[in-house]
N, C-alpha and C positions, 0 to 999 in steps of 0.2 A: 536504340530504344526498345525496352522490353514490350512483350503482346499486351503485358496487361496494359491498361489504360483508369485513367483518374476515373472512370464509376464504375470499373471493377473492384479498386480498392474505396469504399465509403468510409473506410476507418480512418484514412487518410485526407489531408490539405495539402496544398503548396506549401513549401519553409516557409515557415514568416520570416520577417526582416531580419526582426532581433536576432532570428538563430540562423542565418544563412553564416556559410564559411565557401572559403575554397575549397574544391572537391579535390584538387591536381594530387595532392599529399594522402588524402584517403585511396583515392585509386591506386597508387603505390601500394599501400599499408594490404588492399584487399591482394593485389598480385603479393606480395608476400608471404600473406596469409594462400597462397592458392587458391584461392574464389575468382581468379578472373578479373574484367572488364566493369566496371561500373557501369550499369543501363538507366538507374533512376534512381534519383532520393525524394521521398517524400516524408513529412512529416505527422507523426500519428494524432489522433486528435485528444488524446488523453496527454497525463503529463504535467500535472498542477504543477511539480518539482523540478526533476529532471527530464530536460527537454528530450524524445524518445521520436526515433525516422525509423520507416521501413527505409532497407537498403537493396533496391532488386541489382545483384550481380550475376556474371556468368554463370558461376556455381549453384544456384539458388536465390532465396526470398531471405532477408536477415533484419532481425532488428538491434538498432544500436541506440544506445542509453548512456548518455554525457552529462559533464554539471552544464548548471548555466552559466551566462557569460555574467561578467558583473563580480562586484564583492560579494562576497559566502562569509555565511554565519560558521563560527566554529566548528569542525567535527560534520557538518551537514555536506549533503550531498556526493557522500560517500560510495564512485561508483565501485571503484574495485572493491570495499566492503561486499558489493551487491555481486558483482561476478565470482571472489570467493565462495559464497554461502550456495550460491548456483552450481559450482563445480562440488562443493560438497555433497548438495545432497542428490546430487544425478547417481550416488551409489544407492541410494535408497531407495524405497518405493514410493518417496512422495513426491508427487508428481510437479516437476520444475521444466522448464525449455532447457536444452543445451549450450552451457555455455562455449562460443567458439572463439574468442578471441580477445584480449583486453592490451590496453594502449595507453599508458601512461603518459607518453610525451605529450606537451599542449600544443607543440609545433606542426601537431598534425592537422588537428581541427578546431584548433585554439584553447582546448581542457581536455581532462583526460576521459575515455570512454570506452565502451566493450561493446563485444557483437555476441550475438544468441539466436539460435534457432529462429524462426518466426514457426509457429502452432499458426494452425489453420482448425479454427472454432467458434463457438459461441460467448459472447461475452454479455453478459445482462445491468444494464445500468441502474434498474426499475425493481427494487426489492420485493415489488406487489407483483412483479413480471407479467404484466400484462398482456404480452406476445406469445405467454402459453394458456391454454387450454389449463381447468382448476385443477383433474387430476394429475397433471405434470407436475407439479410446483413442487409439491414436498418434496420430488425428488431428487429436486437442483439445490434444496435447503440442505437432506441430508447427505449428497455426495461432498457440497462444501463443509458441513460437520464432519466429516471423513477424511477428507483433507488436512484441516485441523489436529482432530486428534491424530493421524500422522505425523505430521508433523513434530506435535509433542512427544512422543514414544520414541522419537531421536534421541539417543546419546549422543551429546556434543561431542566428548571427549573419541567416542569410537568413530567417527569421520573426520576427525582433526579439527575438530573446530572451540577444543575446550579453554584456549586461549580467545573467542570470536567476541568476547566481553567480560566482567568481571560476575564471579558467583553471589548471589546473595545481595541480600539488600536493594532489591533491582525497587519498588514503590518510593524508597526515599531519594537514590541517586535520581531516578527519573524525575519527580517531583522537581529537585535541583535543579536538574539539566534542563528543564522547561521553562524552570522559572527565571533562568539567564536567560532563556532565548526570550524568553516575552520582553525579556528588559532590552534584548539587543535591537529586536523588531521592531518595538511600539511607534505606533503615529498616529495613535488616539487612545481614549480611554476605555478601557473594559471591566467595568468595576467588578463583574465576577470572577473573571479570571486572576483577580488579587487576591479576591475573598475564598476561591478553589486552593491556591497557595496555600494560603494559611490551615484551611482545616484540615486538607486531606495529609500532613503530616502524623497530625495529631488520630488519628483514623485508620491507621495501617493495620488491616487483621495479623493475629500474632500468625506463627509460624509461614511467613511472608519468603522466609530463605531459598523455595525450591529453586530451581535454577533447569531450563530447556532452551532450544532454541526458540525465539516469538521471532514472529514475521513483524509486528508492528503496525500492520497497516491492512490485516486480515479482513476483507472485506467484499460482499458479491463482483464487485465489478475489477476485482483484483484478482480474478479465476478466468482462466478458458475449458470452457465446457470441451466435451466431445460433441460433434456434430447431432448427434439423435441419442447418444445415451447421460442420462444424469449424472456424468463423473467429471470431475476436473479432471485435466489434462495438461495445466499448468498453472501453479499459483504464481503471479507474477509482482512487479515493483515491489522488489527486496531491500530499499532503502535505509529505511529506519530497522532491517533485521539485526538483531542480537543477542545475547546472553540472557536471560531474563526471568518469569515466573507465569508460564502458560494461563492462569487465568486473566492476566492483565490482554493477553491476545484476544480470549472468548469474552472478555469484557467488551473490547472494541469491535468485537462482529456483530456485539450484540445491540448497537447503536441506536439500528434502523428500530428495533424495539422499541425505542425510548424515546424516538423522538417524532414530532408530528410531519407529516409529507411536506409542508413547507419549508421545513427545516433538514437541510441534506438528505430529502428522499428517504423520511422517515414512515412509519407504519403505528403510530403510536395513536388509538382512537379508532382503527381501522375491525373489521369483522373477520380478524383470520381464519376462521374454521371456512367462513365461508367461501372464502380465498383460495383453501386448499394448504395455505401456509401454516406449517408449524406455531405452535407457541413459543413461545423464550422456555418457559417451564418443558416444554415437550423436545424444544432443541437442547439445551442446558443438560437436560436427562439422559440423550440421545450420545452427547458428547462424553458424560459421567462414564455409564456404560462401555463406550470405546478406550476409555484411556485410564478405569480401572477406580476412577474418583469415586469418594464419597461426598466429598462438600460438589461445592458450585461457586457461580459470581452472586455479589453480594453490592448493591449501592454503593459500596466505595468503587466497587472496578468499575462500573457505569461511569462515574462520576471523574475518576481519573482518567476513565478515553475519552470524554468529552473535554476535560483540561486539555490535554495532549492534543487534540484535535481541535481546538479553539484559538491556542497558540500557533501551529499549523496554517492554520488559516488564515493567521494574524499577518505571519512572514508572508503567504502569498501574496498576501493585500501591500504588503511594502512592496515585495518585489513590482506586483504591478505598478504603482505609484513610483518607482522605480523605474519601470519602463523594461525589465528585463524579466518579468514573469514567463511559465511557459505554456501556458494555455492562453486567448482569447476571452474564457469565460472566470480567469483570476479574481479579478477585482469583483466580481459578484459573489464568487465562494468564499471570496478572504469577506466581504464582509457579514456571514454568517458566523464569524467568531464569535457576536455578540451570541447572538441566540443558544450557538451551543452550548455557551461557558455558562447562559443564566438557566438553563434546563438543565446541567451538571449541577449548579448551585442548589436548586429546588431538587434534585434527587439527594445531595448531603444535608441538606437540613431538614427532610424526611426519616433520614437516619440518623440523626442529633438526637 
């Protein structure tokens, strides 16, 4: 048994049921890999998607990142997608965990899955961050804008990764590709997320073709800060990362803007000067700046991460109803689908 102890680690639970496996085959897999003796798995408390455990072995602190058990929607829960993009850009300077290991077979732990550094930082769940002091705040806003535009300034092609999706046309294919998964997922009605379908087709700003890597799911509590200074230290859950059109990523960070605190920890109505937080306008600028832009996001990109993010939501809420979700707190975030898709709705037909 490792030193540490369950209220050392808070970020962690016991496995839940759903996701407990045999360990016997993982303990092989880690002595292969050279890490030693398996001392403890626990499981982290994030992980809407892919069920995600610290792993304390000999070697060190690890975290490993698997599908979930259960039928899988098409193309989803792509982990080696996420351990590629990882080994990618550890050449680079934006700052990723290390990727140490990935595992295709499911005989080990029943799907396939990878292992990564564990970062030891701050993680903020609360876009208002109310655990800092007012003069801190912008600065955790503009190291994750920093990140970001990193991120973009990537050349796909110069780290190998120009195959990681296809170029161009990234708002229509998406649009598609969501509007099957809504149809694969449904087990209720969400009448905006039909009516999001249809318009945001029709709505695509022209020269839509750029092509970078997007994270997909770029968001505050998808960063680990550095312990005392405002930098990410690792942008993490590379899931839905691919081929894509960088403002569709700044669209989706820019959520918490748009939507009110009841609604996924939204900031929308809220006093942010007072806050110490940034504007949308003053981050949006902050970003233009780093990454050389003249334009910005525009109501459609809002509009399409709240589809995206509605549907999302939609699959949690099956998977829970399902029984194989991987968080505890599933079935209450899948059913915030509603709200997002009809706050995406009211932002396109503001722009109609």
């Amino acid at each position: 048994m490792t030193a540490n102890t369950p209220s050392d680690l808070p970020e962690t639970i016991p496995v839940r049921e759903a996701h407990r496996f045999p360990t016997e085959a993982l303990e092989a897999f880690l002595a292969e890999q050279g890490l030693g003796a398996l001392r403890e798995l626990r499981q982290m408390r994030g992980g809407q998607s892919n069920p995600t455990f610290l792993v304390l072995a000999e070697a060190g602190e690890y975290v490993l990142r698997k599908q979930p058990p259960g039928k899988l929607l098409p193309s989803a829960h792509a982990v080696d997608r996420e351990f590629r993009v990882l080994q990618a850009l550890s050449r680079t300077d934006v700052p990723v965990p290390q990727a140490v290991a990935f595992c295709a077979d499911p005989a080990v732990i029943g799907t396939p899955f990878y292992l990564m550094e564990r970062l030891s930082g701050r993680v903020f769940w609360d876009p208002m961050l109310p655990e800092l002091p007012r003069e801190e705040r912008a600065g955790i806003y503009y190291g994750m804008n920093e990140a970001l535009a990193r991120l973009h300034l990537v050349d796909p092609g110069a780290i190998g990764l120009g195959d990681f999706g296809r170029a161009g046309n990234y708002f229509q294919r998406q649009i598609d590709r969501w509007s099957k998964q809504w149809a694969a997922s449904k087990t209720r009605e969400n009448v905006a997320i039909d009516r999001l379908a249809e318009w945001l087709p029709a709505h695509i700003p022209a020269d839509s073709d750029e092509t970078r890597i997007v994270h997909g799911d770029f968001r505050l509590d998808n960063m680990i800060f550095h312990k005392t200074e405002p930098r990410v230290i690792g942008i993490i859950d590379w899931e839905l990362a691919t081929l894509g059109h960088p403002l569709a990523d700044l669209g989706y960070n820019c959520i918490a803007y748009n939507t009110d605190p009841s609604a996924y920890r939204g900031m929308l109505g809220r006093d942010l000067p007072a806050l110490g937080i940034p504007t949308q306008d003053e981050y949006v600028r902050r970003y233009c700046e780093r990454t050389g832009r003249r334009d910005g996001i525009t109501p459609f990109h809002v509009a399409f991460a709240l589809f995206r993010l509605a549907v999302i939501l939609e699959g949690v809420l099956a998977r829970s109803k399902a029984g194989n979700a991987s968080s505890d707190e599933a079935s209450q975030k899948g059913a915030l689908g509603v709200a997002l898709a009809e706050r995406g709705w009211e932002l396109a037909r503001g722009q109609a």
